[in-house]
C-alpha positions in Angstrom: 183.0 -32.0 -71.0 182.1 -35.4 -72.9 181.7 -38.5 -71.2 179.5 -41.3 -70.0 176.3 -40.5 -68.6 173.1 -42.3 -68.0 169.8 -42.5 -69.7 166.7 -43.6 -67.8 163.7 -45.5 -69.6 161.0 -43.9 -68.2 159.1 -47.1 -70.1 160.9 -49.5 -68.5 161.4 -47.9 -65.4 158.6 -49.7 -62.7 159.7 -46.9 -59.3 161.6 -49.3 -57.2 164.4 -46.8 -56.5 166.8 -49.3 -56.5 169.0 -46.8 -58.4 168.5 -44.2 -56.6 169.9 -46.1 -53.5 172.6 -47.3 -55.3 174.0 -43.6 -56.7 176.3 -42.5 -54.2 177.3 -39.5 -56.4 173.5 -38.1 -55.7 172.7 -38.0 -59.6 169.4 -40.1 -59.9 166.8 -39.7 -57.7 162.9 -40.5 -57.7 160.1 -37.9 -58.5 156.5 -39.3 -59.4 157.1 -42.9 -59.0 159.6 -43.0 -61.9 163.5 -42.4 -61.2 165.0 -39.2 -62.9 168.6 -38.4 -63.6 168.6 -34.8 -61.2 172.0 -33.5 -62.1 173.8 -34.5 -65.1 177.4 -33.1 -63.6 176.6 -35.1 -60.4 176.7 -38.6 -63.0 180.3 -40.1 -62.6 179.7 -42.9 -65.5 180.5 -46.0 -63.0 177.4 -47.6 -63.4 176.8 -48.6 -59.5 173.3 -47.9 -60.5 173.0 -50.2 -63.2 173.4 -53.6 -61.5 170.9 -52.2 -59.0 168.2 -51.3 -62.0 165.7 -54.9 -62.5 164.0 -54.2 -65.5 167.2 -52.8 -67.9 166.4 -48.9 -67.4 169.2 -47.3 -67.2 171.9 -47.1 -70.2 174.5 -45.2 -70.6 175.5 -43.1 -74.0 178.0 -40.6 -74.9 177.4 -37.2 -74.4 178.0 -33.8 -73.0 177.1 -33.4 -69.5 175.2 -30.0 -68.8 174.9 -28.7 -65.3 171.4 -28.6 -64.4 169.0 -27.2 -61.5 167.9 -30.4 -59.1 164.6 -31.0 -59.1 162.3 -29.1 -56.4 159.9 -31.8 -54.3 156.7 -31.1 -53.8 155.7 -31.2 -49.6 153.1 -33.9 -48.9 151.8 -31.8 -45.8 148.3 -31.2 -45.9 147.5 -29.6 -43.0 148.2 -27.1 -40.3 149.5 -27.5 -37.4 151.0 -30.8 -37.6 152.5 -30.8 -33.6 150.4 -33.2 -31.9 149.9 -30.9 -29.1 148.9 -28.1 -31.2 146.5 -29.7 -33.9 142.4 -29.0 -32.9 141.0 -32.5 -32.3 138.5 -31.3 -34.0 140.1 -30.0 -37.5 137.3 -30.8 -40.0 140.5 -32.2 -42.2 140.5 -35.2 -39.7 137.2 -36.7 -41.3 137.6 -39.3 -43.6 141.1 -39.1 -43.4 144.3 -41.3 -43.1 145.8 -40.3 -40.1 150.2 -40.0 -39.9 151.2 -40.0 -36.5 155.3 -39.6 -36.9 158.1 -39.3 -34.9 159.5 -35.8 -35.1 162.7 -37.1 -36.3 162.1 -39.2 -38.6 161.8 -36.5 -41.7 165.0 -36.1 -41.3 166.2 -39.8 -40.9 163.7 -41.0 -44.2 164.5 -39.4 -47.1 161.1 -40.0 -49.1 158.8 -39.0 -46.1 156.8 -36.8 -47.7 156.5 -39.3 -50.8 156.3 -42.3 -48.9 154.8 -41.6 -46.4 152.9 -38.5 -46.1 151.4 -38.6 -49.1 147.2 -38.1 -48.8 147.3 -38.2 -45.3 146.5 -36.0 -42.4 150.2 -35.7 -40.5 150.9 -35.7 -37.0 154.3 -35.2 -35.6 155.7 -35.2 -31.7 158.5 -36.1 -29.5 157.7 -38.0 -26.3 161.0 -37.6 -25.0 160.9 -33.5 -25.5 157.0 -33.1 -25.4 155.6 -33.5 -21.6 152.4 -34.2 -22.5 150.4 -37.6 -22.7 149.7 -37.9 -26.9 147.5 -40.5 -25.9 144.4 -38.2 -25.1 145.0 -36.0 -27.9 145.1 -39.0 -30.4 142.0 -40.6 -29.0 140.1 -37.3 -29.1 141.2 -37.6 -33.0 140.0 -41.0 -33.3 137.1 -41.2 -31.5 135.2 -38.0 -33.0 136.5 -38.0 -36.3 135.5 -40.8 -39.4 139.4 -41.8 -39.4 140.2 -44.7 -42.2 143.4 -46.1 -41.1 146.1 -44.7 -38.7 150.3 -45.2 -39.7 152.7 -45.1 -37.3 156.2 -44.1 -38.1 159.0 -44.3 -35.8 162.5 -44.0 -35.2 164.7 -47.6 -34.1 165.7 -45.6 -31.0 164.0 -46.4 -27.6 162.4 -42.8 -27.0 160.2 -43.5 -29.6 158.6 -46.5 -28.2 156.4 -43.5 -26.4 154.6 -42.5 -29.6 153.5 -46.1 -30.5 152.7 -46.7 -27.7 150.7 -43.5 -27.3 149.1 -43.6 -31.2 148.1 -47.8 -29.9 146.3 -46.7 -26.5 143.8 -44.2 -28.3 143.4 -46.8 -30.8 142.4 -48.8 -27.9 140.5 -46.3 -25.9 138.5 -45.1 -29.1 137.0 -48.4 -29.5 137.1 -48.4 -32.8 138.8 -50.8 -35.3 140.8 -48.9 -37.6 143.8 -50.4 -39.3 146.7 -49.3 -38.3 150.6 -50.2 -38.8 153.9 -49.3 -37.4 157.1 -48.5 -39.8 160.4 -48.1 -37.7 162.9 -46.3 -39.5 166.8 -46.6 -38.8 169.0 -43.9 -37.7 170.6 -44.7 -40.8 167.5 -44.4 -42.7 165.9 -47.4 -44.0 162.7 -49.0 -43.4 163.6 -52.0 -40.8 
């Protein structure tokens, strides 16, 4: 069938994902840093994309659309274990390394984890409301014995996870090391509050 589809200027193109977020229909999505148009059938040639797009990417021309096989993401994860409560404080990955601590969840809340996220960094993942351990000792182990370069927190908005920053900033504390760190709380709709 003929109709309206989009083209994407990988040129022009600078990764915001702005059309990405603004496809409803699923079509565009981001791989690499540069939005990609996944599924050409998926395109319904309304353009909620385009408005979105601030540096003039995205046309559309006239053409036939031809089912196509989505694009298979690459995981991020570079280790394992990646439970809290089952990683070896003394992993020799943890050396040098960016450290991930994550809520559980929030994979499945954040779409672009692994991209965003997990990307060159050593990845630890728990629950403090379903775990009934303190992550605490476990993370400062981590810290303390290991060269780590900066620690990223990512939680969900909800008040459970208020246990794992609170956790990952105690064995920052207790290490008594300074290490940049940051917290990223995620919605339960999935964006970055």
């Amino acid at each position: 069938m003929t109709g309206k589809i989009i083209q994407i200027d990988e040129e022009k193109c600078n990764g915001c994902g702005a059309c990405a977020a603004a496809c409803h229909e699923g079509a565009i999505g981001m791989v690499d840093g540069k939005a990609k148009l996944l599924r050409d059938d998926y395109c319904d040639g309304l353009g909620d994309c385009l408005p979105a797009c601030p540096t003039g990417a995205i046309s559309f021309v006239e053409r036939e659309a031809a089912p196509s096989a989505p694009i298979q993401a690459e995981s991020k994860l570079g280790q394992w274990p990646c439970q809290i409560k089952l990683v070896p404080a003394g992993a020799p990955y943890f050396e040098g390394a960016g450290l991930l601590i994550a809520a559980d969840c929030s994979a499945y809340a954040y779409a672009r984890m692994h991209e965003d996220f997990m990307r060159g960094k050593i990845t630890l993942i728990g629950c403090p409301k379903l775990d009934s351990v303190d992550y605490s000792e476990k993370l400062t182990q981590i810290i303390q014995n290991n060269n780590i370069q900066s620690v990223t927190i990512v939680r969900m908005e909800v008040p459970c996870c208020g246990g794992l920053e609170s956790a990952a900033k105690k064995a920052l504390q207790a290490s008594g090391k300074f290490i940049p760190w940051q917290v990223i709380t995620i919605s339960i709709d999935g964006k970055i509050l």
